[in-house]
N, C-alpha and C positions, 0 to 999 in steps of 0.2 A: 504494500500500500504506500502511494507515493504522498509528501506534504500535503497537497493539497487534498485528497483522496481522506485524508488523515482530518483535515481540518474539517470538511462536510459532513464527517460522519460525527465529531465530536458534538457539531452544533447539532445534529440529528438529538443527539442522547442528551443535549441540554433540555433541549423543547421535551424529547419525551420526560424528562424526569422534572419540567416545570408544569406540564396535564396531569404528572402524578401525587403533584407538590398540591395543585388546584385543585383535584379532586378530594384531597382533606380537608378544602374551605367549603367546595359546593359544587352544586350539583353540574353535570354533566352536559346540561343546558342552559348553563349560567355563565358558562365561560366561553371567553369570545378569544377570534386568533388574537387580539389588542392584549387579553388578557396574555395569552402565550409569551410573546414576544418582549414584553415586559419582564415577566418573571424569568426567561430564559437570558434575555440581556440580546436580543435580535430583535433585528428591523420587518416588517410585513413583507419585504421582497424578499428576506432572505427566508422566512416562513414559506413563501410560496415558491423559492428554487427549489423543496425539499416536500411540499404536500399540495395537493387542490384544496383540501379541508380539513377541518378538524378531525371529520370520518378517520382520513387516511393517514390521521396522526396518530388516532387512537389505536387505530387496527396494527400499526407497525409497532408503540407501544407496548400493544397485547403478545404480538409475536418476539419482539426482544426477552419479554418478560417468561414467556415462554422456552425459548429460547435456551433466556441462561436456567429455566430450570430442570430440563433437561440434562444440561452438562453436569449440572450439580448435582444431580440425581446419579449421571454414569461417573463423577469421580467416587460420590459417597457409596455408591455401589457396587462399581466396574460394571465393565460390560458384560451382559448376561447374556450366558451360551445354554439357553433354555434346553439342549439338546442335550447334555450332561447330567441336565439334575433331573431327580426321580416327581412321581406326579408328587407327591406328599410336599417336594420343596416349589412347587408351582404355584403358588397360592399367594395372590398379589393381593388379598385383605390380613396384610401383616404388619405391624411397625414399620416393618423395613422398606416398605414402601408408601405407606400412609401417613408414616412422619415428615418426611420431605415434602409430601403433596400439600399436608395441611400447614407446612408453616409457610411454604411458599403461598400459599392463599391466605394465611395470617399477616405476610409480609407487604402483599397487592390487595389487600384486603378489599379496597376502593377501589381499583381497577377491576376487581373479578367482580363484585354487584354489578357495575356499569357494563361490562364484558353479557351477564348474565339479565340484565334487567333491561338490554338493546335490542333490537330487531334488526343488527346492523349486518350480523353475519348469521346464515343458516347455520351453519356446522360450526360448533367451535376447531379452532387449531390445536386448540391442546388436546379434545378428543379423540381428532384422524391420531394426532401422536401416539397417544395411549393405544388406540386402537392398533394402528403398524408396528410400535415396539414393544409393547408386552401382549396385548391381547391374544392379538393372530399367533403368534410362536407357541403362545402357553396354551392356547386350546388348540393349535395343531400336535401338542403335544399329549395333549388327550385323546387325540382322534377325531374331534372336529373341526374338519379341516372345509365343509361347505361353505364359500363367502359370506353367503346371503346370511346362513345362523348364523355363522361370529358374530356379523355387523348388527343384527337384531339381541342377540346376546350382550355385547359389550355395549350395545343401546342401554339394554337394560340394567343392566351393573352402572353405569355412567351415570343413570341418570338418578335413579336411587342414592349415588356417594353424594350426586351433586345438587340433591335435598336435603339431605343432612347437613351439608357445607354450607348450602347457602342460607339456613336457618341459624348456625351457628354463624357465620359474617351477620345475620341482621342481628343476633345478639352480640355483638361486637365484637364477636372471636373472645369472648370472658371464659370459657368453661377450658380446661386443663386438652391440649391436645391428646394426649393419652387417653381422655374418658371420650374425646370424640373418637377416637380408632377402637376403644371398645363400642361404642354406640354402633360405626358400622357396620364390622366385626358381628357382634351377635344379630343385628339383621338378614346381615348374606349369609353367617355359620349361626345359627341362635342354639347348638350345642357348644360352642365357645365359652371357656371360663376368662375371666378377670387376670386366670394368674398366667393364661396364654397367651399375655401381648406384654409380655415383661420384653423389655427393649433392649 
C-alpha cells in the first residue's frame, strides 16, 4: 500500500469510527454527513471521495467491524480444520465461540441495533460468514451436506442466537456474558448444565 493509498484509507477509518462515536449520542437518523465530517476532522468532499451516503458508510463500517472480528476470532482460535475433530468437538454453542461473538456485539453494541433494526441490507455479512466458515464445514461434517438445509438450518440457529442478542443489547449488554452463552446454550442443548460452559 502506497502513501497515499495509506492516507484514504486512514480517513476511511476516521469517518467510520466518528458514525461509531455518533451512534453513542443518537440515533441513526439524526446524524447528518455535517455531523461526520466534523467529528472525523474532514471536509464534505473529502466525505464524498470515499461514500454517496451515509448508507455506504454504514455498510463499510458494518463490514470493517466485521471484518476484524473475524480475524480475532481465527487468532483467539486458529484456524479450524473441522475435518480432524470428532462430531462431539463440533458444536459451535460453546464458550469458545460464543465469547468472542458476544463481546464483539458488547463492543458494536450501537452498530449491531442499527445493523439489526435497518432495512438497509437483506442478508447480514456477518451471517453468509458464519454461514461459509463454520456452518457449512461442521454440518458437512455431520452428513448434511444438502445447501438448501444448511442454509435453512443455520437460518434457524442464527436467528434464534440473534434474539437472545439482541434483547440483551436492548438491555444494554448489563447481564454477565457467560449467563448469556448459558441462556443460549440451554435453548439449542436444554440438556446442558451451568457447569458445561466453564471457559
Amino acid at each position: 500500500m502506497n502513501r497515499s493509498e495509506s492516507k484514504f484509507k486512514n480517513t476511511a477509518v476516521r469517518m467510520q469510527q466518528a458514525l461509531i462515536d455518533l451512534l453513542e449520542e443518537k440515533d441513526l437518523n439524526d446524524i447528518s454527513i455535517t455531523d461526520i465530517c466534523e467529528k472525523a476532522g474532514v471536509n464534505r468532499s473529502t466525505f464524498y471521495a470515499h461514500y454517496e451516503n451515509l448508507y455506504d458508510l454504514l455498510k463499510e463500517t458494518q463490514e470493517s467491524a466485521i471484518t476484524e472480528f473475524f480475524d480475532s476470532l481465527n487468532s483467539d482460535i486458529g484456524p479450524s480444520d473441522f475435518s480432524k475433530m470428532s462430531a462431539d468437538e463440533l458444536i459451535f454453542i460453546s464458550p469458545q465461540y460464543l465469547v468472542p461473538y458476544l463481546k464483539f456485539i458488547k463492543k458494536n453494541r450501537r452498530l449491531y441495533e442499527v445493523y439489526n433494526n435497518s432495512n438497509v441490507f437483506a442478508v447480514g455479512e456477518m451471517d453468509k460468514q458464519l454461514i461459509e466458515n463454520i456452518f457449512v464445514p461442521i454440518y458437512a461434517k455431520n452428513g448434511v451436506t444438502d445447501r438448501r438445509v444448511v442454509e435453512y438450518m443455520s437460518h434457524y440457529f442464527i436467528s434464534g442466537v440473534s434474539a437472545i442478542t439482541m434483547e440483551w443489547v436492548k438491555r444494554g449488554c448489563e447481564d454477565d456474558i457467560l449467563f448469556i452463552c448459558e441462556v443460549i446454550s440451554i435453548c439449542v442443548r436444554p440438556q446442558m448444565k451451568a457447569s458445561d460452559l466453564a471457559v
